[in-house]
N, C-alpha and C positions, 0 to 999 in steps of 0.2 A: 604544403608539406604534409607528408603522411606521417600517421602517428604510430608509436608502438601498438602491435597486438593488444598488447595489456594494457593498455589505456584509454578510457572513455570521455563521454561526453554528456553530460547531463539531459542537455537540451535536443531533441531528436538521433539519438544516436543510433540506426539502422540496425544493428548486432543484438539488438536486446529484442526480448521473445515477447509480442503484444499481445496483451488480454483486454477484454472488456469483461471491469470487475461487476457492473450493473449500468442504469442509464446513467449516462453525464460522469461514469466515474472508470478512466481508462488506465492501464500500468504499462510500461515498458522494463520486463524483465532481466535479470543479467545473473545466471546462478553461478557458485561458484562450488566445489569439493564440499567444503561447511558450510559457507553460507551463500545465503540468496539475496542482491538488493531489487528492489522493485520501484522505480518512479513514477507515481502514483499522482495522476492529474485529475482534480475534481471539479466541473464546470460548479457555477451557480446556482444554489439552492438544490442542490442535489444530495440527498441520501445512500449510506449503502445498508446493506441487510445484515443484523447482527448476527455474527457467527462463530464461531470460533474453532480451530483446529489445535493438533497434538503440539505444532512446532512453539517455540518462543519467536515472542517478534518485539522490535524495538520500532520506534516514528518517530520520524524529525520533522517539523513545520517547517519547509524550506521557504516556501511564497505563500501569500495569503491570508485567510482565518478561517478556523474550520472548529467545530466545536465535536470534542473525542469523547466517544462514549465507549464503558470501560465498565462491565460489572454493575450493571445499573444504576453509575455515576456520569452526569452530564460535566465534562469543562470544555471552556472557553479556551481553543492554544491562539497563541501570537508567535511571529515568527521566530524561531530561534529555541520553542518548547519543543522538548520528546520524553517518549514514555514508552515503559516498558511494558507486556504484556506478554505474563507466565501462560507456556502451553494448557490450553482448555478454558480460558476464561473469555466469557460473552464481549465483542466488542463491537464496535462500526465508527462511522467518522459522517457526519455531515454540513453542510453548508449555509451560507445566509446567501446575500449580494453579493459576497467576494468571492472568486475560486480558490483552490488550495494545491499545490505542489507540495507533495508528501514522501520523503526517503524511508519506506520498508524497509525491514531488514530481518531475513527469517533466519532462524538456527536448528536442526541441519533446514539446507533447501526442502521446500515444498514441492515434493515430486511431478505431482499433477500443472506446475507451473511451469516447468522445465518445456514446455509447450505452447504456442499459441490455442487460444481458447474463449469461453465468456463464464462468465460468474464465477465461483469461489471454492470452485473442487468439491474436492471432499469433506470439506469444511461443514459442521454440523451449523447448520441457519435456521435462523427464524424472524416469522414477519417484526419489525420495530414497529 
């Protein structure tokens, strides 16, 4: 049975715009008018580079555990934690043993997303 247009799928859903946001850390984007969600797959023991751009963005720990870094603050999420992050503040997300499935959600969309691509746009980064 085929689905409505306007309806997805979390788990491999073909429609959404794939990036590789750094190593071991992949997204499957879906932008919309205002907003952008981003499904945000991070293998193990993987890092991403702290950065931060203009939009606001919110993260929901969907699968795994992944420790969010925020402003030069380290926590530990479990599944089911999210957190908001005002446009321009330093952040990243990294891993131990476990992998992490992560629900982005940017406000407006991230232009430079709206694309397949690799790393973090225009996103101002720097090494962690």
């Amino acid at each position: 049975m085929n689905k409505a247009a306007w309806m997805f799928q979390l788990h491999g859903d073909a429609r959404g715009i794939a990036r590789k946001l750094g190593e071991g850390i992949n997204t499957n984007i879906f932008p919309g008018q205002q907003v952008m969600l981003s499904v945000v797959r991070v293998d193990p023991n993987s890092s991403g580079t702290i950065h931060s751009h203009p939009e606001e963005q919110w993260g929901v720990l969907l699968e795994g555990k992944c420790t969010r870094i925020q402003d030069g603050e380290e926590i530990e999420a479990a599944v089911g934690d999210f957190w908001y992050t005002p446009g321009g503040v330093p952040h990243s997300v990294r891993t131990g043993d476990a992998s992490a499935v992560i629900l982005d959600i940017f406000s407006p969309p991230r232009d430079e997303y709206k694309r397949a691509g690799t790393g973090f746009g225009s996103a101002t980064t720097k090494q962690s």
